[in-house]
C-alpha positions, 0 to 999 in steps of 0.5 A, a space after each residue: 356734009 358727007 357722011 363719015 361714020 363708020 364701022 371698025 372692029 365692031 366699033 362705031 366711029 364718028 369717021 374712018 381716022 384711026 391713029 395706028 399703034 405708034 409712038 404718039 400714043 404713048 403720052 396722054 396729052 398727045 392723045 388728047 391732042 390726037 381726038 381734039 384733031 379729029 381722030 376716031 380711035 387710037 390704037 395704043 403702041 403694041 406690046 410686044 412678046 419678045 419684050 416681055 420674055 426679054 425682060 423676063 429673063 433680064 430679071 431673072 439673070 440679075 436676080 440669081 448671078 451669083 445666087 450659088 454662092 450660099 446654098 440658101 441663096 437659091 431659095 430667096 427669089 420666085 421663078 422668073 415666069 412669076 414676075 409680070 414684067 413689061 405688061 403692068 405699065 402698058 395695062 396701066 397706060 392703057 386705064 389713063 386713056 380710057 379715063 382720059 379721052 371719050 374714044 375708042 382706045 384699041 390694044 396691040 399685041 405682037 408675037 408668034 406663040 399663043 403662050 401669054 398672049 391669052 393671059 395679056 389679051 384678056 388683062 387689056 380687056 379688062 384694062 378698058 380696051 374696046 378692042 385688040 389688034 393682034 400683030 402675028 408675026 411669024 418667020 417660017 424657017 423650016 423648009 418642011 413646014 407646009 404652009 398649011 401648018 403655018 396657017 393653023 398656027 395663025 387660026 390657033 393663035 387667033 382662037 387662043 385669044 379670042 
């Protein structure tokens, strides 16, 4: 028979399938199902930047309408960037895999600004990912901006993170 073993991330695996970041990891079981199948790696669903600052702000609108209404009231609640919103189910999800199936379980981030993606990405490594993806995605609306400089974007980012 061939062989099939391969090198990704510098992981070894028994051969070159790799579930992408998408809903089938989003359940234990079916990832169970995923390397019962034949599957070499997964890589969990990506956790993405905008939804976290979304969820952030979200919280943060609900938790102070309203809070002018005694002077007092100001004081009752943190500052929104100290709530982890988004990031704790996804970490937790990804310790279940780990402890749930004997193949590399790989993190995803997706965003644009090095912000708390170092944070994040150092939280899904001691979650127990054997590796990270990172989605950088990055819309140049500027015309002056000189690809250049988009690129040193995605070399700081990169760096940040690693």
């Amino acid at each position: 028979m061939t062989e099939l073993k391969t090198t990704y991330l510098g992981l070894s695996l028994k051969n070159p399938l790799i579930a992408s970041a998408s809903p089938l990891s989003e359940k234990v079981e079916t990832v169970k199902r995923l390397e019962d199948a034949g599957i070499a790696a997964v890589v969990v669903y990506s956790l993405f930047e905008e939804q976290i600052t979304r969820e952030s702000l979200e919280l943060d609108h609900f938790l102070f309408s309203g809070t002018d209404s005694f002077s007092e009231a100001l004081s009752f609640f943190p500052d929104a960037g100290r709530y982890n919103v988004g990031a704790d189910r996804y970490l937790e999800h990804i310790a279940a895999l780990k402890g749930a199936v004997d193949i590399p379980i790989i993190g995803s981030l997706n965003g644009v600004s090095s912000g708390g993606w170092v944070q994040y990405a150092k939280e899904i490594e001691e979650a127990g990912a054997d590796a990270l993806e990172l989605n950088l995605y990055y819309l140049p609306t500027d015309p002056a901006l000189s690809s250049a400089a988009i690129e040193e974007n995605y070399l700081t980012l990169v760096k940040d993170v690693q």
